[in-house]
N, C-alpha and C positions, 0 to 999 in steps of 0.2 A: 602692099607696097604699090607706090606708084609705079608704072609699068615705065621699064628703060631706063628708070632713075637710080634703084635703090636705095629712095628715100619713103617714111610713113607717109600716106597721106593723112593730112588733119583730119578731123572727122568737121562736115560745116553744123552751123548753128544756128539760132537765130540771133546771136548778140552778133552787133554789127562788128567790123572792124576798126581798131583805133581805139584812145583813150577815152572810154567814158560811151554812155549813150546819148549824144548829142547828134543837132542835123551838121554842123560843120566839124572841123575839129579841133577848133576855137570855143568851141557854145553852142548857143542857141541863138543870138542875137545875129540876126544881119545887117545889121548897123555897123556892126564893128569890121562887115567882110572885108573892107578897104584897108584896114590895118592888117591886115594878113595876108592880102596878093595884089594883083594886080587882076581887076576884074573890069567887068562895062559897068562904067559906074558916070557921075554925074561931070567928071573929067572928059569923060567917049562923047556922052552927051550933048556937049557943048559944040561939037563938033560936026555930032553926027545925030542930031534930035532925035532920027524915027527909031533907033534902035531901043530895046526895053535895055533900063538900066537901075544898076542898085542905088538907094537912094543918101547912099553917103559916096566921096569923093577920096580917091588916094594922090590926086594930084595931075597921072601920067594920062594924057588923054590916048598913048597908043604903049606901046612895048616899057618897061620902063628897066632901070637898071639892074643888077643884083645885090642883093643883100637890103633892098630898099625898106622891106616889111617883117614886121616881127615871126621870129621861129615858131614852128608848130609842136608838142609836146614831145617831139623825139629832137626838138632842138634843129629840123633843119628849115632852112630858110627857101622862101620863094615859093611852097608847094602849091600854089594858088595861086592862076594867071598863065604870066606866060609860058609856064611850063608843060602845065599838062594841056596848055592849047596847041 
């Protein structure tokens, strides 16, 4: 048991976490990261050159609204951008 919780701990593994073994949790493609969050992408760029940026565009060059971009396999929106930023 986790200690103070009274819950199991998992045991870890090597399978990552989330659906599927992919590097996003979209896919594999980073192309498409723009339809998934709000990232620095070729929108920031325009703005702001020197910064590395992905090489597709979601439109928002800073913060952009919610609900903007497609859900991720548990169905929730935004988890990409400016949330976990």
């Amino acid at each position: 048991m986790a200690v103070g919780t009274g819950y199991q701990r998992r045991r870890s593994s090597s399978t990552p976490c989330g659906p599927g073994d992919t590097v996003y949790h979209f896919g594999d493609n980073p192309q498409t990261l723009c339809e998934y969050g709000n990232v620095p992408d070729q929108s920031r760029n325009a703005v702001s050159p020197e910064l590395v940026t992905a090489a597709c565009s979601d439109g928002f060059a800073d913060m952009a609204p919610v609900g903007q971009f497609k859900p991720n396999a548990f169905g929730l929106h935004d988890m990409t951008g400016n949330v976990w930023e």
